[in-house]
ROFISE-756054 format. One line per field, with one value per residue (C-alpha): x, y, z; residue number from 0. Coordinates in Angstrom, 2 decimals. Layout:
<nodes>
east: (X,...)
north: (Y,...)
up: (Z,...)
pos: (NUM,...)
</nodes>
This chain:
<nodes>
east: (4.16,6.65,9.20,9.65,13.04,11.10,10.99,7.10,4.91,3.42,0.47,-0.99,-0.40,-3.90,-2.62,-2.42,-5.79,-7.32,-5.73,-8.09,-11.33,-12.21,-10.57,-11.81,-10.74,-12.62,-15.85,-15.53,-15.12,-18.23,-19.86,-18.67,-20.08,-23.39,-23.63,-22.27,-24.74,-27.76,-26.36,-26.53,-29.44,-30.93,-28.99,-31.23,-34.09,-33.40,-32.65,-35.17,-32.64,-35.07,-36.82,-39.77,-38.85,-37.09,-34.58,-35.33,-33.15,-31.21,-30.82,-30.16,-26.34,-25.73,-27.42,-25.56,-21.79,-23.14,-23.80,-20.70,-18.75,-20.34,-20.73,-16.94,-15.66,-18.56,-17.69,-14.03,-14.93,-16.84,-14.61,-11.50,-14.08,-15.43,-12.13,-10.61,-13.33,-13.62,-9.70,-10.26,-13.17,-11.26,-8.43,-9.89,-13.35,-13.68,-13.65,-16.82,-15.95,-15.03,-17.88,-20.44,-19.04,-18.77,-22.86,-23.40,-21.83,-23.63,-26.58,-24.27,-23.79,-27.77,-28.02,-25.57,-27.57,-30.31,-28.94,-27.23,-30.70,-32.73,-29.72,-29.70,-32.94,-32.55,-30.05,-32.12,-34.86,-32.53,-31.02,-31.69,-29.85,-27.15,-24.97,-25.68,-25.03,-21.89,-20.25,-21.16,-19.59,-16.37,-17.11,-19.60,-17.15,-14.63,-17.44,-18.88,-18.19,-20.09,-23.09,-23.51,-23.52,-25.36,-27.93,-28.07,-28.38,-31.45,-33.54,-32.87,-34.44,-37.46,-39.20,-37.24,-39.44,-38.93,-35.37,-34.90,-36.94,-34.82,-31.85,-33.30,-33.98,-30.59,-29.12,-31.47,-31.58,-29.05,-26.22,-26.56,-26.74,-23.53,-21.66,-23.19,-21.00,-18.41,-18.74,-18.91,-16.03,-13.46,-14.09,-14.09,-11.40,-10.53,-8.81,-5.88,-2.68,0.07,2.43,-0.66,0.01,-0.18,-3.55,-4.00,-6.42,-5.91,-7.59,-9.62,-7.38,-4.45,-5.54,-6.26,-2.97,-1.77,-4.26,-3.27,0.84,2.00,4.70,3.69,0.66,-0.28,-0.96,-2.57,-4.93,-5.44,-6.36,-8.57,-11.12,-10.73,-11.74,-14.72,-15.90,-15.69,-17.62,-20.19,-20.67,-21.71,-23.37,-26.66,-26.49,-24.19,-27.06,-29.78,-27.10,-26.56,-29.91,-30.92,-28.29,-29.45,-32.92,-33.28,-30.58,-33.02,-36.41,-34.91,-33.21,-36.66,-38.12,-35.77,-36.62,-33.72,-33.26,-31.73,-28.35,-25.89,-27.56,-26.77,-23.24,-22.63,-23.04,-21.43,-17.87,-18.94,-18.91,-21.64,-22.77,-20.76,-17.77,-18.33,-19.25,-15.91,-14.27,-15.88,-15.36,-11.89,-11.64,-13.71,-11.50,-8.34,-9.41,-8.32,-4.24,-5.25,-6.29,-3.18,-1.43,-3.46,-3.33,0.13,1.13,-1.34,1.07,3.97,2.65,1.45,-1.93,-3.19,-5.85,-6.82,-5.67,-7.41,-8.37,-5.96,-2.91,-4.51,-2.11,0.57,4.12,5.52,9.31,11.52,13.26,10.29,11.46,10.86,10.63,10.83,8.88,12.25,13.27,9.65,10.25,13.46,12.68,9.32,11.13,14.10,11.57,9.63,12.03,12.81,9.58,9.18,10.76,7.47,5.71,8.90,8.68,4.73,5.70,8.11,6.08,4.04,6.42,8.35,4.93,3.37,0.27,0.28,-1.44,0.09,0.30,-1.74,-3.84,-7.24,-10.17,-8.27,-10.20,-9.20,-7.83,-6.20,-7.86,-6.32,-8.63,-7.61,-7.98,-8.92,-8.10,-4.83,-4.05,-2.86,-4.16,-4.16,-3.15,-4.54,-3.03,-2.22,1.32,3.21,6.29,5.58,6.03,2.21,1.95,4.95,3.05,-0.06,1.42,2.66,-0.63,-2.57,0.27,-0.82,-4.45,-2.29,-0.33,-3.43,-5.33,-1.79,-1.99,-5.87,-4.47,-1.55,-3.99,-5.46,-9.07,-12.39,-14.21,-16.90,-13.92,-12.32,-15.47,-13.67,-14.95,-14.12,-13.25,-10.32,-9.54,-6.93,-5.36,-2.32,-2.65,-1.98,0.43,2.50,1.73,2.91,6.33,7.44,6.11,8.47,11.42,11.04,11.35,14.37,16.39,15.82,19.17,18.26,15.05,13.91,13.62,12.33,9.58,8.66,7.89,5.70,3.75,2.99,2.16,-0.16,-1.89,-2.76,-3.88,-5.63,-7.71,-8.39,-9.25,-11.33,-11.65,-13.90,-15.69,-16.97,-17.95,-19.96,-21.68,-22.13,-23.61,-25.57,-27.45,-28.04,-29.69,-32.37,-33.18,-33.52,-35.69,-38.28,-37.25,-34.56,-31.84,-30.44,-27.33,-26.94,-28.31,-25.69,-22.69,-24.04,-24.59,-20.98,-19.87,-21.08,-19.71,-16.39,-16.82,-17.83,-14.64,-12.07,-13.14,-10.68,-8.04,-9.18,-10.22,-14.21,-13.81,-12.03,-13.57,-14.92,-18.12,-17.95,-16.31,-19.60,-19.54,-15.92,-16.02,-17.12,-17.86,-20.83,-22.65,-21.83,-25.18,-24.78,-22.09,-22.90,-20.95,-17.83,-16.21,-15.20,-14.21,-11.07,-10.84,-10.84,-8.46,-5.99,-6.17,-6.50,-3.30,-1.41,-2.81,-1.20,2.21,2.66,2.69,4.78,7.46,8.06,7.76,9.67,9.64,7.50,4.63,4.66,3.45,0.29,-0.15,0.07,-2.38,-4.80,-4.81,-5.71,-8.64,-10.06,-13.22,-13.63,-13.53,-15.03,-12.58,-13.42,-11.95,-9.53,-8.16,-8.50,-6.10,-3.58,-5.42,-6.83,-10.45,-11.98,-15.27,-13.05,-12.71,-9.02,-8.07,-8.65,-7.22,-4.00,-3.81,-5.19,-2.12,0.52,-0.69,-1.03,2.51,3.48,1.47,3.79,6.85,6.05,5.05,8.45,10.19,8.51,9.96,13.29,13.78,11.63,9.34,9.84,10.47,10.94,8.09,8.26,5.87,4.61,0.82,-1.22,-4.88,-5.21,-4.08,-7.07)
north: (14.91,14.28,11.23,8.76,11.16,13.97,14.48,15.83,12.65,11.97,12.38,9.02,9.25,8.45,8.75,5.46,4.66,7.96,11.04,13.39,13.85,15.89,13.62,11.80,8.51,8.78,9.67,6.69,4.44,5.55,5.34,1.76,0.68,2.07,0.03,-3.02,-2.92,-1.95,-5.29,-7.45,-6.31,-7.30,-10.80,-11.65,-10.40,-12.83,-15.45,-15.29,-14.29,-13.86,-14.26,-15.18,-16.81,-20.10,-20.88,-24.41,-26.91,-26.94,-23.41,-22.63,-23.62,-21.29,-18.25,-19.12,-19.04,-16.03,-14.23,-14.77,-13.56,-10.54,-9.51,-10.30,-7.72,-5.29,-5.14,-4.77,-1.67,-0.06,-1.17,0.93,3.66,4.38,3.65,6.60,8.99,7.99,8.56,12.55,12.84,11.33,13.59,16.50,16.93,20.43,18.88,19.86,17.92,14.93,14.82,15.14,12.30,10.16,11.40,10.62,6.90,5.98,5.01,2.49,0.67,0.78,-1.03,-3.76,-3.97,-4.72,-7.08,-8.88,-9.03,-10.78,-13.29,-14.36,-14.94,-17.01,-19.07,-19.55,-20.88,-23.26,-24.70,-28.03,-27.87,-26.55,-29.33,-30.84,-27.09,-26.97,-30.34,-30.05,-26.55,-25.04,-21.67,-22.73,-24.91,-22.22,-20.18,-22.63,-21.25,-18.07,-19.53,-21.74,-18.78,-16.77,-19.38,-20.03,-15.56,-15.49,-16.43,-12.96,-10.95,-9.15,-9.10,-8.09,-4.98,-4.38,-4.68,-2.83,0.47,0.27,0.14,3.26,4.86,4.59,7.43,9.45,7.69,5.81,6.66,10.09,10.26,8.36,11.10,13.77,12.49,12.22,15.77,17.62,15.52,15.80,19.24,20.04,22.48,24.10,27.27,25.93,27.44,25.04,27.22,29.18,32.38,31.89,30.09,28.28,26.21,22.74,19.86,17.45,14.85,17.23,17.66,14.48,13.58,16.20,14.92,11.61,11.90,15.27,14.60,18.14,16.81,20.46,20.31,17.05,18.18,21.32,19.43,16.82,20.15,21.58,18.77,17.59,21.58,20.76,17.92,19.80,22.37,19.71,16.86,17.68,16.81,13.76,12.53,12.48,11.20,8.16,7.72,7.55,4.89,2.87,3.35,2.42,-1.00,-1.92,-1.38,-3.08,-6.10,-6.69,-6.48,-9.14,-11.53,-11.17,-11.20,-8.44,-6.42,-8.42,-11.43,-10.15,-8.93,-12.37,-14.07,-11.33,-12.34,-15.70,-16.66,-17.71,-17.08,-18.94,-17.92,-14.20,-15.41,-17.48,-14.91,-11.67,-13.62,-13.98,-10.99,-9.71,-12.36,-10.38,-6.90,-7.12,-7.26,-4.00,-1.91,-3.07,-2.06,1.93,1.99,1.32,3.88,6.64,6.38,6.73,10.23,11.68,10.62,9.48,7.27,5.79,7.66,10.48,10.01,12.82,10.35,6.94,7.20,9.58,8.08,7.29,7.21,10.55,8.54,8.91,8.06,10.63,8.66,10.38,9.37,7.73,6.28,4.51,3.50,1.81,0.10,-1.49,-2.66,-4.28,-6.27,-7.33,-8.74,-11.02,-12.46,-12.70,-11.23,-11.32,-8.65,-6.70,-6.23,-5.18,-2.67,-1.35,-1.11,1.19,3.70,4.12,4.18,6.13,4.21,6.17,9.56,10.35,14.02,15.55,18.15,20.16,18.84,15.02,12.17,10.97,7.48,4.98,2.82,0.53,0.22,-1.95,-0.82,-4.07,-3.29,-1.57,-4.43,-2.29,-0.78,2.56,3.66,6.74,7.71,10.67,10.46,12.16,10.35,8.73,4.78,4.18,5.33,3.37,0.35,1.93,1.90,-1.59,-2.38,-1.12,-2.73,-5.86,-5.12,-4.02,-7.60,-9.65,-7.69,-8.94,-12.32,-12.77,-10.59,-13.29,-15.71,-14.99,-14.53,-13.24,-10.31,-12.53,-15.12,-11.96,-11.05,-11.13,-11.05,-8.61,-11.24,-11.98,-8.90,-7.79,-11.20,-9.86,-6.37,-7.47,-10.15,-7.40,-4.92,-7.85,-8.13,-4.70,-4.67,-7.11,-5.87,-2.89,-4.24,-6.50,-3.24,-1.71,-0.64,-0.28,-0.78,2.67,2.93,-0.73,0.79,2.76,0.31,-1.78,1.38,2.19,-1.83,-1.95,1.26,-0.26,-3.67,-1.88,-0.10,-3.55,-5.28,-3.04,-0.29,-2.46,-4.02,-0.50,-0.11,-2.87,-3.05,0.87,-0.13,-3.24,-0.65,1.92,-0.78,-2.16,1.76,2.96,0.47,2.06,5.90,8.29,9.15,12.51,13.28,13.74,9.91,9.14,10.48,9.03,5.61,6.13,7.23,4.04,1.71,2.87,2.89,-1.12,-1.61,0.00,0.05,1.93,1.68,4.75,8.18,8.47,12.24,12.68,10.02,10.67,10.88,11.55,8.71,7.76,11.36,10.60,6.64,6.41,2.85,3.53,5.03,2.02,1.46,-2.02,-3.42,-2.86,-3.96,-2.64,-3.09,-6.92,-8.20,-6.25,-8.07,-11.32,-10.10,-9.12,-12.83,-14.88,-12.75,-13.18,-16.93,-17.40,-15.34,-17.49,-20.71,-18.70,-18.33,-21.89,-22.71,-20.21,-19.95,-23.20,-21.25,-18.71,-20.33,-21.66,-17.89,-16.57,-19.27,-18.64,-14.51,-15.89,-17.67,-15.63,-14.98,-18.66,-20.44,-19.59,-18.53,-21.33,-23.78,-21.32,-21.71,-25.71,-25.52,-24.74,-26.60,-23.33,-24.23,-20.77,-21.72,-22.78,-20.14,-21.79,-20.36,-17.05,-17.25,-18.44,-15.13,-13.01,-14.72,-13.17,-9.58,-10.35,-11.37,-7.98,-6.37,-8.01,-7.47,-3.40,-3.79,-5.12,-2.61,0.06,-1.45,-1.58,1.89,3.49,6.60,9.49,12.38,14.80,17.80,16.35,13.90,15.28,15.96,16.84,16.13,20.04,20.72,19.81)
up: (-17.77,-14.73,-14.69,-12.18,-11.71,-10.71,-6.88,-7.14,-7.44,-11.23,-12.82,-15.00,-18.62,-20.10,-23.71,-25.13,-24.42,-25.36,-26.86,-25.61,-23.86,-27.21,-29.17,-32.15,-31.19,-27.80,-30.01,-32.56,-29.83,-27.94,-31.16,-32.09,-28.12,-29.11,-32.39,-30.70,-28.06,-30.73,-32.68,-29.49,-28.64,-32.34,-31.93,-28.85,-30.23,-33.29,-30.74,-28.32,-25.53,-22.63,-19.91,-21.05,-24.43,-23.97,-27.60,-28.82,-27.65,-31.18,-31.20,-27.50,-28.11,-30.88,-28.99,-25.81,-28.01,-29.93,-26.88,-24.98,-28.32,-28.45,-24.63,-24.20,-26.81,-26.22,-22.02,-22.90,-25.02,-22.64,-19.82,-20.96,-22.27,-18.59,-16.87,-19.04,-18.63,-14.87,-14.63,-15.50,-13.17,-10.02,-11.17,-11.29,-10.00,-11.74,-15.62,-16.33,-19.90,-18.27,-15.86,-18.82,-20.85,-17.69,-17.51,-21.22,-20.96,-17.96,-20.11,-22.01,-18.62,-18.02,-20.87,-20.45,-17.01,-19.03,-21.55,-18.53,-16.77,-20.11,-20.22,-16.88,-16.83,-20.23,-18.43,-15.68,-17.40,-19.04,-15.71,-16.62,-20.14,-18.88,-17.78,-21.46,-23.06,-21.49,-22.51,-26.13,-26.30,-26.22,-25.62,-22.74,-20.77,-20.86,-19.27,-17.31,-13.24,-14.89,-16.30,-13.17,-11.05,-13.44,-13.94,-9.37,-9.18,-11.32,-8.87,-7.58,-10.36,-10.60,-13.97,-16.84,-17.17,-13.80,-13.81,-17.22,-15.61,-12.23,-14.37,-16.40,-13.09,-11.59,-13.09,-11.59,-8.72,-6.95,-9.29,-9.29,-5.06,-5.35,-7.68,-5.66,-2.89,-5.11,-6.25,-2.82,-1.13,-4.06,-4.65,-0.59,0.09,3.84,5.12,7.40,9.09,10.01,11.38,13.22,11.27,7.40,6.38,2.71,1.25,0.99,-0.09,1.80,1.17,1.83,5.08,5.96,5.35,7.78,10.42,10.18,9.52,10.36,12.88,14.94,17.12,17.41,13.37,13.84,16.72,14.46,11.49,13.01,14.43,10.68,9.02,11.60,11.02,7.20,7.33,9.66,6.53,3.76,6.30,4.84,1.43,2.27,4.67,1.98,-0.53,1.60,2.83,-1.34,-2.26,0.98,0.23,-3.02,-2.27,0.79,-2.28,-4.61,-3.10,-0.95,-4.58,-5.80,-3.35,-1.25,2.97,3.29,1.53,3.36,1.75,-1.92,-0.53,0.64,-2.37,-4.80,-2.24,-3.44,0.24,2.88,6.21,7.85,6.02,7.51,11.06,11.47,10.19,12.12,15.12,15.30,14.49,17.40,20.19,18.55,19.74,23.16,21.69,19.34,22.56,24.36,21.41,21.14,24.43,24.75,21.58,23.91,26.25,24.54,23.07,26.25,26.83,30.05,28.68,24.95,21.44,20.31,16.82,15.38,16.72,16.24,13.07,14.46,14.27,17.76,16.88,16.14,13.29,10.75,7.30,4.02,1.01,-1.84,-4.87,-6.45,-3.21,-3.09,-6.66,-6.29,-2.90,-4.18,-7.30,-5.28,-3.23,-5.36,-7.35,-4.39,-4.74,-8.45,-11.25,-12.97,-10.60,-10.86,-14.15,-13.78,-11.38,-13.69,-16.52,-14.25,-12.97,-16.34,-18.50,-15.84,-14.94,-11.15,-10.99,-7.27,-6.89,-4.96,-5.91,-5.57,-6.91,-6.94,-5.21,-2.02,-0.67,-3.96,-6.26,-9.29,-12.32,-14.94,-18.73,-20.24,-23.95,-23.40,-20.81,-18.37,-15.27,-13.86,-10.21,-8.15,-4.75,-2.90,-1.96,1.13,1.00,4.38,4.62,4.74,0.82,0.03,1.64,-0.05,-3.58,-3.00,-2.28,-5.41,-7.31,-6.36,-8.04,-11.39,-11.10,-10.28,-13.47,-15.39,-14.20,-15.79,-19.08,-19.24,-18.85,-21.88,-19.81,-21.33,-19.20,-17.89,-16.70,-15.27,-12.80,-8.92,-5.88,-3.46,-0.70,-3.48,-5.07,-2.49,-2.09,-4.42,-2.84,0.78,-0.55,-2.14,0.92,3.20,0.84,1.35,5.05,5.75,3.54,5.64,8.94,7.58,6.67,9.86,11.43,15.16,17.47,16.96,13.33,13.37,15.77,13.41,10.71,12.65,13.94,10.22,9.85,13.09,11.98,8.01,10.13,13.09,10.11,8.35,11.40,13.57,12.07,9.14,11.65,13.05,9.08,8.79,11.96,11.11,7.44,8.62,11.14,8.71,6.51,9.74,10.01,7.10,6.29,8.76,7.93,6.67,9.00,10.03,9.89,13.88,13.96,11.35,13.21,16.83,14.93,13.79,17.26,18.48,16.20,17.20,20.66,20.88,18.63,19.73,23.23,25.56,22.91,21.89,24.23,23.40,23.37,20.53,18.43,14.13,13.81,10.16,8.74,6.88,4.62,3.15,2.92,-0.93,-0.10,1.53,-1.22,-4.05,-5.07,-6.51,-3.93,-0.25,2.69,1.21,4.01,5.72,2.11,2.94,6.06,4.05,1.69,4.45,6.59,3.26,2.07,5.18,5.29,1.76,2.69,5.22,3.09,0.66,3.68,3.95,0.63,-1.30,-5.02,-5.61,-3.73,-6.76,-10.09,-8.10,-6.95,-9.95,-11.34,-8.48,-9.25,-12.38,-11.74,-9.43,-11.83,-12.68,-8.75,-4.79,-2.32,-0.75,-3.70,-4.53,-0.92,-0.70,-3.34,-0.67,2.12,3.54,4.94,5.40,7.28,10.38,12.57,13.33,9.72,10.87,14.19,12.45,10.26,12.87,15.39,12.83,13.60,17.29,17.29,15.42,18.05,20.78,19.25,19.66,22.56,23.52,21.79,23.39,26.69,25.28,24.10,27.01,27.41,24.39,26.54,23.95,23.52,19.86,20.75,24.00,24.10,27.20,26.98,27.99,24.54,23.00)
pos: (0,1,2,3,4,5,6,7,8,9,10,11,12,13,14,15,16,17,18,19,20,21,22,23,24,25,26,27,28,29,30,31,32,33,34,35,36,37,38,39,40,41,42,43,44,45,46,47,48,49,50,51,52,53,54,55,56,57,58,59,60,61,62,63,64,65,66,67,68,69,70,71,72,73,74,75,76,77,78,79,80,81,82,83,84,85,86,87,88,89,90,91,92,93,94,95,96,97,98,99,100,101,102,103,104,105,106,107,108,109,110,111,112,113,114,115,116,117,118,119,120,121,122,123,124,125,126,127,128,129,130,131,132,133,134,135,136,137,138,139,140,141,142,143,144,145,146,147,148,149,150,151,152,153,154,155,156,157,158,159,160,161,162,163,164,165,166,167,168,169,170,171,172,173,174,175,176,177,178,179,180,181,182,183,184,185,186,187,188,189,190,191,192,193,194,195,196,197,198,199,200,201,202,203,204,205,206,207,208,209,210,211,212,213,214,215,216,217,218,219,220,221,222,223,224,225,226,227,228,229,230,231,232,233,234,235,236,237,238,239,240,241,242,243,244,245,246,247,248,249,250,251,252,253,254,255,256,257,258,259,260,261,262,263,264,265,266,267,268,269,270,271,272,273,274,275,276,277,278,279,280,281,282,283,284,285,286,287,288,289,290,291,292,293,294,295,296,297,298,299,300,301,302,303,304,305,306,307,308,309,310,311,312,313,314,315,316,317,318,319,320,321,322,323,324,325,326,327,328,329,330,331,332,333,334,335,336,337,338,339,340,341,342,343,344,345,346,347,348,349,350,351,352,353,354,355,356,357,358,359,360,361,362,363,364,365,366,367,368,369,370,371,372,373,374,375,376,377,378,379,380,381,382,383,384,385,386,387,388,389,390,391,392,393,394,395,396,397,398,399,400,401,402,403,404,405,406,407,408,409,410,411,412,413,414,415,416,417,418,419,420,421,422,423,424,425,426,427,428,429,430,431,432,433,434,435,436,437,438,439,440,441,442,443,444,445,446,447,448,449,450,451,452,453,454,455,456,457,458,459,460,461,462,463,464,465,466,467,468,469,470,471,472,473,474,475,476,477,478,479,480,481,482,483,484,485,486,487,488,489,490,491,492,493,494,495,496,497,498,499,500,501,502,503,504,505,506,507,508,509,510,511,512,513,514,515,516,517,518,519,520,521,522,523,524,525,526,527,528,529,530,531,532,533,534,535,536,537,538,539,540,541,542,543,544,545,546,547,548,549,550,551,552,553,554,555,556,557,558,559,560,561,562,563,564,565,566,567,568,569,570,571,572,573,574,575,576,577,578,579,580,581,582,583,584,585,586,587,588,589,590,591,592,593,594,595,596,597,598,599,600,601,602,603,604,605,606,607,608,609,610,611,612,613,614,615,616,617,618,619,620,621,622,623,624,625)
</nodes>
C-alpha cells in the first residue's frame, strides 16, 4: 500500500470495510443482508405491506415505523457491501472473484427493487392518511419529504407483479448490457509508440490521457487516430449494449405510464420542465463566448480554423505545471482550509487513510467517481491521475462528493433521508473545484502561467457547458429512434457527429471531430438513471451561483452550506436554493452563473493579447500534420 509520500499515485485501502474478497467477514455480512431482507420481507407479509392490501388505519402507523427501521439498516448493509465489491471491479476489471460476487449480490438489489416497489405502492394507496400518519409519528415526520415523494412517484408503477418480474429480468437484461460495456472498455488496451519507435500497451484511459494532455501535439494527434481505431474494433458490441439499456428504459417507462425518459429523469433531479428549459437556454445564448474562446486557443496552436478534437484540451502555455501526487495533496489541503477547516480535515482523513485509488493501471476504470461507504462513514475516491492541474481540480472535485456524504453522516441522516438528486449531488464538488480553481489563479506569478490555469478552467467548463448539451441532445435522439428501431453503430457515431457540430459550431474544425464519445461515456448505459448528462450542468451554475454568495459573504455563508449538503435528500433544489434567494426557474439565475464563466472566457482572451502569438514548434501544428 503506497503513502501519500510516495511520488506514484495510491491505491484505496479497502480494509476496514472488508478484509478480503475471500474473507469471512465479507461472507457473514452477505449472509446477514440475505436474512435481513427474508425478515422484511416476512414483516410486510405480516403487515399487509402492499399494493393491493391496504393496513387498517390502527395498524398502518406501526407498519409504516417498522418498515422504515428495517429498510434503513438493511440499505446501509448492502450499501457498503456493493460499494466494496464494486471498488475491486472498477479497479481491476480482470478479478474474475470480484466480478462474480458483484454478479452474486446483484440479486440482493433486485430485491430491495421489489420491496421498494410493494411499499410505494402501499403508500400510495394511503395518500390520504398520510398527512395524519405523519403528525402522529416520529419516525414518519423525520421521513416525511420521502414518503411525500414516494407516495406522488407511485403513480408511475406498473403492477407489483409486473414490476417484481422486470426487476428479476434486469440482470439479464438491462444490467447485464450495462456491465458488458463496462467489461470491454475497462479491459480495452492499445498498441501505441510515443516516441514513434518503441510501441507499448497502454490502457484506454492511459491513452486518453495522452490524447487529451500530452504537451507534444504530434502524441496527441497520434493518440486521438489510436484511440478512434480502438473504438472502431469493439463498436459492435457497444452498439447493441446501448441499444439494450435504451430499449428496455423506453419499454418500461411507456409501461409505467410515463411521457417519455426525460420525464422520469426530470423528476428523479427533483426538478421540472421549466427548470431544464431556463436553464438549457442560457446555456445555449452562452455558446457564442465558448467558440470565441476555441477558436481563439486554435489559433494560438497553429490552426487556421476551429480545434481539432485531439487539442480541444491541449495546454496553450509552455509553462505547464507537474504536480506531483504530494504537491496536489498539500495544495488542496491549504485551500481548503481557507474555506473551512471542517472540509480540510475530510480531505485529510482521505489522503492519510487512503480513501483515493489514483494510479493508473490496466484493467482500472476510466474517468473518477466518489462512492460513499455508508457503514464505515467514509467514502471512497477513484481517479486516474497524471499530475496535470485538471486532476488536481479533478480530485478537488470528487472531494467535494466525500464532504457532502460527511455533511449527511454528521447529520446523523438515515439512508432514505440521504437519497440526492443528481441536479445537487455536485453542488459541493464544483464548490470545492471552484475553491482550488481560484486558489490557483491567485498564486499565479505572471500572465503566462496564469494563462495556463484558466485554459485548464475553460476546458473543465467548456465540457460542462457544451459539451453536456451535445450529450443530451445526443441521448434525447437516441431515445425518439430507438423507439421505432435499433440503431447501428454508423447511425450512432453520425448522431454523435451531429450533436457536436450544432454545439460547438465553428469552435471546433468538423474534420477532426469524436464520433465515439457514446462507447466510453458509462453514463449512457445507466439503466435506471438516464439523461446523465445536464444534471452536471446544474450542479456546475447552482455551485458557481452559491460560490458567488459565499464571496461576499465569507465565513457566515458556510454553516448554511454545510446544512444545505445536508439536506439534500430531505428538500427540491428549488427550496434548497430559496434558502439563499436563488430562484432557479428564471432564466436570469442562469445567466448570472453562466456570466462568471463568460467573464473567465474574456479575461483569456485578453491575456492571449497580452503575451502574443506562441511561436515556438512546441506548440506549432499545421493542419497538414494530420
Amino acid at each position: 500500500m503506497l503513502n501519500a509520500e510516495s511520488p506514484t499515485p495510491p491505491r484505496w485501502n479497502l480494509s476496514n470495510i472488508f478484509p478480503a474478497l475471500d474473507s469471512a467477514e465479507l461472507r457473514a455480512a452477505i449472509a446477514r443482508c440475505e436474512a435481513e431482507l427474508s425478515a422484511l420481507e416476512v414483516f410486510m407479509d405480516r403487515c399487509g405491506i402492499s399494493r393491493t392490501a391496504v393496513a387498517p388505519s390502527d395498524a398502518a402507523q406501526a407498519a409504516l415505523e417498522g418498515y422504515l427501521a428495517h429498510v434503513n439498516q438493511l440499505l446501509a448493509h448492502y450499501r457498503t457491501i456493493r460499494a466494496y465489491v464494486f471498488a475491486h471491479v472498477a479497479g481491476d476489471a480482470f478479478d474474475l472473484l470480484a466480478r462474480r460476487l458483484l454478479s452474486e449480490i446483484e440479486p440482493l438489489g433486485v430485491r430491495l427493487r421489489q420491496i421498494d416497489v410493494r411499499f410505494s405502492g402501499w403508500i400510495g394507496q394511503l395518500a390520504d392518511a398520510l398527512p395524519t400518519l405523519i403528525a402522529n409519528s416520529a419516525p414518519a415526520r423525520d421521513h416525511a419529504f420521502y414518503l411525500r415523494e414516494t407516495a406522488a412517484q407511485s403513480r408511475y408503477l406498473m403492477s407489483e407483479a409486473e414490476e417484481s418480474l422486470a426487476a428479476e429480468l434486469s440482470l439479464s437484461g438491462a444490467n447485464a448490457w450495462s456491465k458488458l460495456q463496462g467489461t470491454i472498455t475497462s479491459q480495452l488496451s492499445v498498441e501505441f509508440s510515443r516516441d514513434g519507435r518503441t510501441s507499448e500497451k497502454l490502457p484506454m484511459p492511459t491513452l486518453i490521457n495522452l490524447m487529451q494532455h500530452d504537451p507534444d501535439p504530434e502524441v496527441r494527434r497520434r493518440a486521438y487516430e489510436a484511440e478512434l481505431a480502438a473504438w472502431k474494433t469493439v463498436e459492435e458490441p457497444l452498439a447493441a449494449a446501448l441499444n439494450g439499456v435504451k430499449g428496455a428504459t423506453l419499454t418500461l417507462e411507456r409501461r409505467r405510464g410515463r411521457r417519455d425518459p426525460l420525464h422520469a429523469a426530470l423528476d428523479s433531479a427533483r426538478i421540472d420542465q421549466e427548470t431544464l428549459e431556463a436553464m438549457l437556454s442560457a446555456m445555449q445564448a452562452s455558446f457564442p463566448a465558448f467558440r470565441r474562446y476555441l477558436r481563439a486557443k486554435a489559433q494560438r496552436l497553429g490552426h487556421a480554423g476551429g480545434l481539432p478534437w485531439w487539442d480541444l484540451m491541449a495546454p496553450v502555455s509552455r509553462h505547464v505545471r507537474h504536480y506531483a501526487w504530494a504537491e496536489a495533496r498539500d495544495f488542496i489541503l491549504t485551500h481548503f482550509a481557507s474555506f473551512s477547516p471542517r472540509l480540510a480535515a475530510l480531505a485529510r482523513r482521505a489522503f492519510d487513510q487512503s480513501w483515493i485509488d489514483a494510479e493508473q493501471r490496466p484493467g482500472k476504470r476510466a474517468g473518477a467517481f466518489c462512492m460513499d461507504v455508508p457503514l464505515v462513514k467514509e467514502s471512497r475516491i477513484l481517479c486516474n491521475y497524471d499530475g496535470s492541474l485538471d486532476q488536481v481540480f479533478t480530485i478537488a472535485h470528487e472531494l467535494g462528493h466525500a464532504f457532502h456524504n460527511d455533511c449527511r453522516h454528521a447529520a446523523g441522516k438515515t439512508e432514505l433521508q440521504s437519497v440526492t438528486p443528481m441536479t445537487l449531488a455536485e453542488t459541493a464538488s464544483i464548490l470545492c473545484e471552484t475553491i482550488i480553481t481560484d486558489a490557483a489563479l491567485a498564486e499565479a506569478r505572471n500572465p503566462d502561467e496564469r494563462l495556463a490555469i484558466l485554459e485548464t478552467d475553460l476546458i473543465g467548463k467548456t465540457q460542462v457547458i457544451v459539451d453536456i448539451t451535445s450529450r443530451y441532445l445526443f441521448e434525447r435522439e437516441v431515445f425518439q429512434r430507438r423507439a421505432k428501431a435499433e440503431l447501428s453503430a454508423t447511425e450512432l457515431c453520425e448522431l454523435m457527429l451531429r450533436c457536436q457540430k450544432e454545439t460547438y459550431g465553428d469552435g471546433l474544425d468538423e474534420r477532426y471531430l469524436h464520433p465515439y464519445m457514446w462507447t466510453w461515456k458509462p453514463h449512457y448505459y445507466y439503466p435506471s438513471l438516464s439523461f446523465y448528462n445536464f444534471p452536471y450542468a446544474f450542479g456546475l451554475l447552482f455551485g458557481l451561483g452559491l460560490y458567488a454568495i459565499y464571496k461576499q459573504c465569507g465565513p457566515t455563508f458556510v454553516s448554511q452550506y454545510e446544512a444545505l449538503l445536508a439536506d439534500t435528500g430531505e428538500a427540491t433544489p428549488a427550496e434548497l436554493a430559496a434558502r439563499f434567494g436563488l430562484n432557479i426557474r428564471e432564466p436570469a439565475f442562469w445567466a448570472q452563473s453562466l456570466g462568471l464563466v463568460e467573464a473567465r472566457i474574456e479575461e483569456y482572451l485578453g491575456l492571449l493579447e497580452v503575451i502574443g502569438p506562441d511561436d515556438s514548434p512546441f506548440h506549432a501544428v499545421l493542419d497538414s500534420a494530420a
